[in-house]
C-alpha positions in Angstrom: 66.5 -106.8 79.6 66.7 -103.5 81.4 65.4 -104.0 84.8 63.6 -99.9 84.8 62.0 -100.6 81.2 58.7 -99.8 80.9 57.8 -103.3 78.5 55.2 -102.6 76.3 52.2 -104.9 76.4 50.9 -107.8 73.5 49.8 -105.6 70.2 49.9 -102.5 69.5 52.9 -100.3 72.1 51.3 -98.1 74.4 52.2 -94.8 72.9 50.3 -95.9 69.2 47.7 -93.2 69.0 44.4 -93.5 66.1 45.3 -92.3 63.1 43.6 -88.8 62.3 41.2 -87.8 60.0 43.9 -86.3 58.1 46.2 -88.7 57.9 46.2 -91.4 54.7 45.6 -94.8 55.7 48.2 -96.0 53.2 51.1 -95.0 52.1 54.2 -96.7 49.6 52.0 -99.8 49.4 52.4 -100.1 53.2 49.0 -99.9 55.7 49.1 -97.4 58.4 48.0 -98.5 61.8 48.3 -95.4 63.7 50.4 -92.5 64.7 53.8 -93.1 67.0 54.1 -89.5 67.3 55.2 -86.3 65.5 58.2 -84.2 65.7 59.9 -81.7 63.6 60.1 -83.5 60.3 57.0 -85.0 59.7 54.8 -88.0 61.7 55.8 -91.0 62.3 53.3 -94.0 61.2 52.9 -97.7 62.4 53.0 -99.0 59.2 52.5 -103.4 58.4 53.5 -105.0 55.4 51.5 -107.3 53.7 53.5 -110.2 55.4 52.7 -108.5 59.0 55.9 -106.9 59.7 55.7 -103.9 61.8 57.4 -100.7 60.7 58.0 -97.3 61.3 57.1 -95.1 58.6 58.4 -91.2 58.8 56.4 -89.0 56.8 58.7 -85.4 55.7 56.7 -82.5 56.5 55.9 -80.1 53.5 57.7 -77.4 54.2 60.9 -80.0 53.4 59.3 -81.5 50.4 59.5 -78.1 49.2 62.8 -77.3 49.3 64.7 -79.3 46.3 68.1 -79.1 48.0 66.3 -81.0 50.5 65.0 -83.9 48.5 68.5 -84.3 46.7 70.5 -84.5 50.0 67.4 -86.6 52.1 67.6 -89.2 48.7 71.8 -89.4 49.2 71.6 -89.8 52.8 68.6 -92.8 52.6 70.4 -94.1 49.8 73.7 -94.3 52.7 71.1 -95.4 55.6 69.8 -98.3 54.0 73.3 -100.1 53.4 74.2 -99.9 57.2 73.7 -103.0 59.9 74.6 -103.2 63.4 73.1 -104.8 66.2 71.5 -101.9 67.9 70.1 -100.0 65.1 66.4 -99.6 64.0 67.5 -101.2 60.2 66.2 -98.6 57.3 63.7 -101.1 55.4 62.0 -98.8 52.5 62.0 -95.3 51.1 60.8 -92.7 48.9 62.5 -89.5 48.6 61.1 -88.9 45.7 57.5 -89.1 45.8 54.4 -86.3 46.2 54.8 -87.2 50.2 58.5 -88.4 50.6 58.7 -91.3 53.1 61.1 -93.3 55.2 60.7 -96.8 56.9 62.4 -98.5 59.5 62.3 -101.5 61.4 59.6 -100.9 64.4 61.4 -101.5 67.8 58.5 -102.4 70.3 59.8 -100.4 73.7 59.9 -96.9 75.1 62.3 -94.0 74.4 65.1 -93.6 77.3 63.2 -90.3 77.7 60.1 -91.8 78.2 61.8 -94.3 80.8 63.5 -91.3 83.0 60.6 -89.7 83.2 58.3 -92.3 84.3 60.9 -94.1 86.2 63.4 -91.7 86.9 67.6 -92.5 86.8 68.5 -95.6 85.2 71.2 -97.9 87.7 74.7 -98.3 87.0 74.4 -101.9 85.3 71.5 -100.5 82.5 73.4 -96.9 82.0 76.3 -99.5 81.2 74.7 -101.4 78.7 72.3 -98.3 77.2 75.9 -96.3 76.7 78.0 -99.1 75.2 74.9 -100.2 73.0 74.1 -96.6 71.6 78.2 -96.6 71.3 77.8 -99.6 69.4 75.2 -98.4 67.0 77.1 -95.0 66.2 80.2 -96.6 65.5 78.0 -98.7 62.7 77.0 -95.3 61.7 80.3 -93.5 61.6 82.0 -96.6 59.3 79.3 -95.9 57.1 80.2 -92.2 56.6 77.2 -91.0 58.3 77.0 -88.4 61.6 73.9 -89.1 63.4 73.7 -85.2 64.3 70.6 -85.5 66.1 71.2 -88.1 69.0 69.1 -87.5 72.1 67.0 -89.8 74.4 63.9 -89.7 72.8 66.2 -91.0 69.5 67.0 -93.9 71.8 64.8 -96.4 72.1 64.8 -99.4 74.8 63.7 -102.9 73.0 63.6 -106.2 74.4 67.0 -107.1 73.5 69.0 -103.8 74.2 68.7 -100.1 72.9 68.4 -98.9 69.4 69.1 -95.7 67.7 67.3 -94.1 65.5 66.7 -91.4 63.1 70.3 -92.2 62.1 70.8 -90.4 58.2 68.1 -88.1 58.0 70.0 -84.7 60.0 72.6 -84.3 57.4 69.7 -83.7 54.8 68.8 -80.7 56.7 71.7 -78.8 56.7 72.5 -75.9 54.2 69.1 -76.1 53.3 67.2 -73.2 52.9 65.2 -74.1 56.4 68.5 -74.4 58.4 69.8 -71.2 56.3 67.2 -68.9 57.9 67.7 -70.1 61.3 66.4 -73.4 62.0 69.2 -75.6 63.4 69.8 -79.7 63.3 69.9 -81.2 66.6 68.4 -80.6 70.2 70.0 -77.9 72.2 70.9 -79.5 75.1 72.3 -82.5 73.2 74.3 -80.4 70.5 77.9 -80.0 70.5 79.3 -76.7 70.6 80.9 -76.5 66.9 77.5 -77.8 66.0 75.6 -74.5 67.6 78.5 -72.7 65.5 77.0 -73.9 62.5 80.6 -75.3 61.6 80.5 -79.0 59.9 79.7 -82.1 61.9 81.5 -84.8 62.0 82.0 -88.2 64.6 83.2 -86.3 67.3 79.4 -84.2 67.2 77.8 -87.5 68.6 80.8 -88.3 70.7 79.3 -85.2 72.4 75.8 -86.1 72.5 76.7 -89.5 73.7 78.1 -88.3 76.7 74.9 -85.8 77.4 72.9 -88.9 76.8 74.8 -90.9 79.5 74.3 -88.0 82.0 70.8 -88.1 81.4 69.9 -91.8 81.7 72.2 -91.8 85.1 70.9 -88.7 86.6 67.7 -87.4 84.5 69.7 -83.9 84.3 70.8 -82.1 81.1 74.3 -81.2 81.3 73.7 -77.5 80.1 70.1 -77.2 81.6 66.9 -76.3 80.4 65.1 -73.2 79.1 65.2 -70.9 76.4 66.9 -72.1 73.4 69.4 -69.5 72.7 70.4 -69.6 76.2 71.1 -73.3 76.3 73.0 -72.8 73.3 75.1 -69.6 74.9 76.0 -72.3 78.1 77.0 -75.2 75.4 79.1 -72.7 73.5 80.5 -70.8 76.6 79.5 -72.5 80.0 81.1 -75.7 81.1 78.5 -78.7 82.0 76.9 -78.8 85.7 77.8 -82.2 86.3 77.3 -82.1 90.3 74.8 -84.9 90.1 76.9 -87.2 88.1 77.9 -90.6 90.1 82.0 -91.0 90.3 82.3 -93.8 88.4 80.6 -91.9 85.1 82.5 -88.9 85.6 85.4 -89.2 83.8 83.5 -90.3 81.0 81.0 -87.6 80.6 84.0 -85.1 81.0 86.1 -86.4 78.4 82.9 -86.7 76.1 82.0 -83.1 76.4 85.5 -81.3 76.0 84.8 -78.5 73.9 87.1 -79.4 71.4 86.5 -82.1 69.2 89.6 -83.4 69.5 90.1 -84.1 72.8 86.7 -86.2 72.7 87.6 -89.7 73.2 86.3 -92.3 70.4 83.7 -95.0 70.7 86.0 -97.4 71.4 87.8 -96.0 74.3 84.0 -95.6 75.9 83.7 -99.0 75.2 86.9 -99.7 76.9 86.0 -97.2 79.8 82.6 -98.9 80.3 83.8 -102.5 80.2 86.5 -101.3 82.7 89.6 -102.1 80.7 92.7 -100.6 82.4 94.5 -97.9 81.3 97.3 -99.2 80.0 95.2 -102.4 78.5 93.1 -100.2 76.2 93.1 -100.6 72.7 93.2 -96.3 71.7 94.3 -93.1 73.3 93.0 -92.9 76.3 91.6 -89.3 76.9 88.6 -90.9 79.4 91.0 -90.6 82.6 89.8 -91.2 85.8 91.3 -89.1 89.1 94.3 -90.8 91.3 93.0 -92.7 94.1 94.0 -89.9 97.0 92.5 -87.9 99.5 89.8 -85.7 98.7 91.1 -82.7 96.8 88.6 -79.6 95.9 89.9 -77.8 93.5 88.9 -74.6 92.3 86.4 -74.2 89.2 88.5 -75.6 86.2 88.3 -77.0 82.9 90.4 -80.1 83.7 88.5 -81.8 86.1 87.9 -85.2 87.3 86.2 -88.0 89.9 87.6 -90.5 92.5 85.9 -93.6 92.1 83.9 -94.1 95.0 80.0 -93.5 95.7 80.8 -89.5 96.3 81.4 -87.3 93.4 84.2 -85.2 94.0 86.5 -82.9 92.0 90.2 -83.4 92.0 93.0 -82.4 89.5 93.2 -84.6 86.4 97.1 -86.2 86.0 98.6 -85.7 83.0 99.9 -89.6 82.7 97.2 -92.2 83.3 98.4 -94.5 86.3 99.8 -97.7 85.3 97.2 -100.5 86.1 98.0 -103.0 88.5 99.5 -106.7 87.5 96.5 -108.4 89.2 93.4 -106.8 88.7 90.1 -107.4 90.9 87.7 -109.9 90.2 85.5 -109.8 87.0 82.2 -107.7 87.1 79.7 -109.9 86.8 77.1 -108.5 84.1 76.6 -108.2 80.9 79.2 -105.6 80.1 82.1 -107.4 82.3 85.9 -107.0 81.6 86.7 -108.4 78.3 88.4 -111.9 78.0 91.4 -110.2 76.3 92.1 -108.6 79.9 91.2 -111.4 81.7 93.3 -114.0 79.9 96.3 -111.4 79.9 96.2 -110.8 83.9 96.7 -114.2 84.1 99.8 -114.4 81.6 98.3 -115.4 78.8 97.5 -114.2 75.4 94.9 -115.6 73.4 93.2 -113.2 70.9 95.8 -112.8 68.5 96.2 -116.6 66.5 92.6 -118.1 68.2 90.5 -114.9 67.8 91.2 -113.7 64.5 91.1 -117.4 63.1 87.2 -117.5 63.8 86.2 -114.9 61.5 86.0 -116.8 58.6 87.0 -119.8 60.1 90.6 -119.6 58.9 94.4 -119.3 60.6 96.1 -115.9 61.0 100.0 -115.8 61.8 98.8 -113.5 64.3 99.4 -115.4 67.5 101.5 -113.0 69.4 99.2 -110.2 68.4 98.5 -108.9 71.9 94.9 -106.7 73.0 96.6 -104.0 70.7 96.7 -105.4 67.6 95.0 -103.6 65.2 93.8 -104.9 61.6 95.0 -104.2 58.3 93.1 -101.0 56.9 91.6 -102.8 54.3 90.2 -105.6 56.3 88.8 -103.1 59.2 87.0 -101.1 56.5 83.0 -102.3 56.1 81.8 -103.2 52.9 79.5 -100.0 53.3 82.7 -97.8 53.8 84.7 -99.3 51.1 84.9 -99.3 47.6 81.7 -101.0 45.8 82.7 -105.0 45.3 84.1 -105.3 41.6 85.0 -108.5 42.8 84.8 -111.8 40.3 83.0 -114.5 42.5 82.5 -118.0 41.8 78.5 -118.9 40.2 79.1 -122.2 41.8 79.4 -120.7 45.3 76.3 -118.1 44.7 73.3 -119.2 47.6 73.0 -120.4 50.9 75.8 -122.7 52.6 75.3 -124.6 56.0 78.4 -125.5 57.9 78.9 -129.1 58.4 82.1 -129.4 59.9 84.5 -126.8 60.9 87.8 -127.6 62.6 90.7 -124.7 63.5 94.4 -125.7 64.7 96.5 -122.7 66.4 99.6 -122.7 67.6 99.4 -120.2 71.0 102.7 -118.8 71.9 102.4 -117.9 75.3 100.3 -121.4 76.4 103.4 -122.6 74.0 101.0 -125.1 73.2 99.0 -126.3 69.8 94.7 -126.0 70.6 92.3 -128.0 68.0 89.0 -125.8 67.7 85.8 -127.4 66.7 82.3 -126.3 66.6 80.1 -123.7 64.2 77.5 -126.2 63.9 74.5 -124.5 62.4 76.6 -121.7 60.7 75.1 -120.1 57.6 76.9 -118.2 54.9 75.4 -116.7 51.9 77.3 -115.4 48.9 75.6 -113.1 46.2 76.6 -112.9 43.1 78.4 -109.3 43.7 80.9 -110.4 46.2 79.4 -109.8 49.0 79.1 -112.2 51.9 76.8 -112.7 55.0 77.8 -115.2 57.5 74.8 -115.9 60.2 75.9 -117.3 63.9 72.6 -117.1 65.5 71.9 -120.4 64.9 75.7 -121.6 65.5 76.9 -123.5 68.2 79.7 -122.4 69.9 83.2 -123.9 69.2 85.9 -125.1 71.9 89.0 -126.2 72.5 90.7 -127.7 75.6 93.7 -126.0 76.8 95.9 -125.9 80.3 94.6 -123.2 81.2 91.1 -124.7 80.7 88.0 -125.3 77.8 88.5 -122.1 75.3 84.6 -121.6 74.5 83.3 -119.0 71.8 80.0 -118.2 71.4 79.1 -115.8 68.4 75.9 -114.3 67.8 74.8 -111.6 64.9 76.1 -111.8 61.1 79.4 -111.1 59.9 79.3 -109.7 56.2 82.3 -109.4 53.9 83.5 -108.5 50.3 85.2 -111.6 48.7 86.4 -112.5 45.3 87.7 -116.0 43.5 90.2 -117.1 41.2 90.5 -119.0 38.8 92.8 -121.5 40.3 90.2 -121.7 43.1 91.4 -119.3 45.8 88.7 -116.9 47.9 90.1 -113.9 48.9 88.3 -111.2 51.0 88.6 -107.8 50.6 86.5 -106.1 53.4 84.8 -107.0 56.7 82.2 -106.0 59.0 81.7 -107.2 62.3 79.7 -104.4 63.9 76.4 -107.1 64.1 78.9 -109.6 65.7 78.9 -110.6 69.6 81.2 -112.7 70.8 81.4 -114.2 74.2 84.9 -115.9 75.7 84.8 -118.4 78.6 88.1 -119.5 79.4 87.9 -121.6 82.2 85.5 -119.7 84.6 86.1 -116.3 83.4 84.0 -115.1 80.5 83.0 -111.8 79.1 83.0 -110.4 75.7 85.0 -109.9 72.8 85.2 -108.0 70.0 86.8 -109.9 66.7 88.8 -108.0 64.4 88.7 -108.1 60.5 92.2 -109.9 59.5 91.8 -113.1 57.2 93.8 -114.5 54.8 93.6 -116.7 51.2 91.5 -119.8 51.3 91.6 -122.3 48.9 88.2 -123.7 47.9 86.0 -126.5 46.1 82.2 -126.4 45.2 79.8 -128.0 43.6 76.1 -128.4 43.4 75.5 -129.7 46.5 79.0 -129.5 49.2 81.6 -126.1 49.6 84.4 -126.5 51.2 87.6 -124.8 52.2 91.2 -125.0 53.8 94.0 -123.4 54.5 97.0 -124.4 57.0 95.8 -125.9 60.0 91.7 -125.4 59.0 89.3 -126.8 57.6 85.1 -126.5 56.5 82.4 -128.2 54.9 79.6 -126.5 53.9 76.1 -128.5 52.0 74.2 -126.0 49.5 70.5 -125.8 51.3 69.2 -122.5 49.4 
C-alpha cells in the first residue's frame, strides 16, 4: 500500500458527487450512483450491476456522438480495450458505441488519482514513485501488446488502489484523432504530458507514452511538470522546442526522466529497460538496450546547458556529461533493496555464480521442462510464444471437448537439470492451481489461490510464488498432444527466494509439446521430467 495514499473510506469514495438533475439514473441496464467527475469526453458515472459490482461508466459527450468517424473508430478501439488484462489496469467490463448515448464501463478502482495525492500530500517518496512507475509501466506494456497507445497518460489517468496503481482511459484517445473535432484544432492528450511528435500532429505510437511516462514520474517525485504550466500553446512551443526543467528531479530518477523525454522517439528507452532501471538491474545485466544511463561516479562536473545530460547518484542533483559506453557493473553487487521493487532474483542468483531462470523458470509456465537451462537473464522467447493472445492471430485452434471447463491441480511435480548448480532439482508445489479451457483454444491458468512450489538445492530452498492468471492459445491432436501457440503473462507476478534473497521475476512465454489424458472427471499431462494431475470441478 502506498504509505502517502489518501485511502478512501467504507462506501461510496470521497470524490462521488449526487447525481444531477440532468443526469439519467440508468443507463445500459446499469444503475447510476453518482457522478466521479467530468472531463472532456463526457461524465463519468458510479454505475452497480445488479450483482453489486461497482463500475465506472463514461458517458461520450454529444458533440462526439455526432461525428460518425467518431463512433466507427470509438466502436474499433472498445472492441481492442475489452480483450486486454494486466494486473494494473482498470479492466473494460461493458460498452455501447453504438447507442443514442454511447457508453463505456470499467472496473471501479476505489482510491485517488496520483494528481489528487500530490496535491493533498505533496511528492510521493522514493519507495512509492518506484512502485507507481514500474506499475503504470506494467499496465502500458499490457496495452502496447495489445496494439493500443494510451495517448492520454497523465496523473489524474492514474489512479492509486489498494493493491497498486491502475491506468485508465486506456483505448478511448485513438478514437479522437482525425476526427473532425481534432481536425479543427482540438488535440488528444494533456499538454504538459504530450510528447513532442504528438503536439506535431504526426502518428502516435509506444514511444508517445514512453514520454508521458517519464513526465508522470517527474510529477509524483517532485509535483513539477517538466515543461511548466500556463497557456496551452506555450506549453506546447517548450515540449516541441524547450528542453525539460528538471532542476527538482532527485539523482537517482534522473537518468530515467532524461532518457524518457528525448525528443526523439527513438532514443526513448522501452518499458522494460524502466523496469530494469527501477528494479536497479546493472547495466550490463539488463535484458534491452540500455538508453537509461546513469553519470560516472566522479567529481562533480557542471557542464554547460546541453542536450546530453545526466545525474550522479547521490542525494544532490547535479549535471555531468553522459558517457557514451555504460560502465561495466561490478562482480559483486551491494546488498538487495529491501522493498517491493528489489533487484530481481535473476541478478541476485547470477552475482553469486549461478544461473537459474533459464531450465527452472521457463518450466513453470505451464508446468512443463524447457531445454533452456543455460538460457542466462538475456534469453529472450520465441516470437510466437512472447506474442499475447490479444496481439496474435485469433485461435483457429482444434481443442479437445473433453478438456473444455474448469481444472484444479492435484499434483504437479517438475525435474530440471541446472547446469551451473550441475545438479538435478525436483520442483513440487501448485497446490490450488486452476486452469480453464474454452472451447476456442484459449486458456486461463489462475495462481492466486496456488501455493508456491520448491525445491531444495546447494545453494538453498528454490521457492516460487505466483500470483495473477496466465492466459494462453492452445490446440490438441488427435494422437493426444497439447500444443500452445501464444502466451500472456502480463497479469503474472512471480516472486523468487533462493535461500535468503528474494525479489521478483518476470517468466517468459517458452513451452513446449505436452502429451495429455482426460476424461470426465481427472486431466493430466507429461512430458520429460514433468508431470500434473488435474480433477474436473466446473
Amino acid at each position: 500500500m502506498f504509505s502517502t495514499m489518501i485511502l478512501p473510506g467504507p462506501g461510496a469514495a470521497p470524490q462521488i458527487q449526487p447525481l444531477e438533475p440532468t443526469d439519467p439514473q440508468e443507463l445500459g441496464g446499469y444503475q447510476l450512483l453518482g457522478r466521479i467527475g467530468a472531463g472532456g469526453m463526457g461524465v463519468v458515472y458510479l454505475a452497480e450491476t445488479r450483482t453489486g459490482r461497482k463500475l465506472a461508466l463514461k458517458a461520450i459527450l454529444q458533440e462526439y456522438v455526432q461525428d460518425p468517424e467518431f463512433r466507427t473508430r470509438f466502436r474499433a478501439e472498445v472492441a481492442t480495450a475489452m480483450k486486454v488484462r494486466g494486473r494494473f489496469l482498470a479492466t473494460v467490463i461493458d460498452a455501447d458505441p453504438d447507442g443514442a448515448q454511447p457508453w463505456l464501463a470499467v472496473e471501479y478502482v476505489e482510491g485517488p488519482s496520483l494528481s489528487a495525492v500530490v496535491r493533498a500530500q505533496g511528492p510521493l517518496p522514493e519507495p512509492d514513485v518506484r512502485r507507481m512507475v514500474a506499475g503504470v509501466a506494467e499496465a502500458l506494456r499490457s496495452v502496447h501488446q495489445a496494439g493500443i497507445v494510451h495517448r492520454d497518460l497523465k496523473p489524474s489517468n492514474i489512479l492509486l488502489g489498494h493493491e497498486g496503481p491502475f491506468v485508465i482511459d486506456f483505448g478511448i484517445a485513438k478514437a479522437l484523432d482525425s476526427t473532425s473535432l481534432t481536425r479543427t484544432g482540438l488535440k488528444v492528450g494533456t499538454p504538459a504530458f504530450m510528447a513532442p511528435e504528438q503536439v506535431r500532429g504526426s502518428i502516435s505510437t509506444p514511444a508517445a507514452d514512453v514520454w508521458a511516462l517519464g513526465a508522470v514520474a517527474l510529477y509524483a517525485a517532485t509535483g513539477q511538470r517538466a515543461f511548466g504550466e500556463g497557456d496551452t500553446t506555450v506549453v506546447y512551443y517548450r515540449v516541441v522546442h524547450e528542453e525539460p526543467d528538471l532542476s527538482t528531479c532527485p539523482a537517482w530518477l534522473l537518468p530515467l526522466v532524461q532518457a524518457c523525454l528525448a525528443k526523439n522517439p527513438e532514443a526513448r528507452p522501452s518499458l522494460q529497460e524502466v523496469l530494469d532501471f527501477l528494479n536497479e538491474v546493472p547495466v550490463g545485466f539488463r535484458s534491452a538496450k540500455t538508453k537509461i544511463v546513469p553519470g560516472p561516479d566522479v567529481p562533480v562536473a557542471i557542464v554547460e546547458d546541453d542536450d546530453d545530460v545526466t545525474a550522479l547518484r547521490d542525494e544532490t542533483v547535479l549535471r555531468v556529461a553522459k558517457q557514451e559506453t555504460p560502465p561495466t557493473p561490478e562482480p559483486e553487487p551491494a546488498a538487495p533493496r529491501r522493498s517491493l521493487l528489489s533487484r530481481p532474483v535473476t541478478w541476485i542468483v547470477a552475482a553469486a555464480g549461478v544461473l537459474i531462470v533459464g531450465g527452472v523458470a521457463t518450466a513453470l509456465a505451464l508446468g512443463m521442462p524447457d531445454g533452456g537451462a543455460d538460457a542466462g537473464p538475456s534469453a529472450s522467447a520465441s516470437p510466437s510464444a512472447s506474442a499475447s493472445p490479444s496481439a496474435s492471430a485469433s485461435p483457429a485452434a482444434v481443442i479437445d471437448e473433453c478438456l473444455v471447463g474448469t481444472w484444479q491441480l492435484d499434483s504437479w511435480t517438475s525435474t530440471q537439470d541446472i547446469s551451473s548448480l550441475d545438479e538435478t532439482v525436483k520442483f513440487t508445489g501448485f497446490d490450488g492451481r486452476v486452469t480453464e479451457f474454452s472451447a476456442d483454444g484459449t486458456q486461463l491458468v489462475d495462481y492466486d489461490d496456488a501455493e508456491p512450489i520448491r525445491a531444495g538445492s546447494s545453494v538453498g530452498e528454490i521457492t516460487q510464488t505466483w500470483r495473477g492468471t496466465a492466459s494462453y492459445i492452445v490446440s490438441t491432436s488427435d494422437d493426444g498432444v497439447l500444443t500452445t501457440e501464444g502466451s500472456d503473462f502480463r497479469d503474472i507476478s512471480v516472486t523468487i527466494e533462493v535461500g535468503e534473497e528474494s525479489g521478483p521475476y518476470n517468466p517468459n512465454g517458452r513451452t513446449q509439446p505436452l502429451e495429455y489424458t482426460c476424461d470426465d472427471t481427472t486431466y493430466t499431462e507429461q512430458a520429460d521430467g514433468f508431470e500434473a494431475t488435474y480433477t474436473r470441478i466446473d
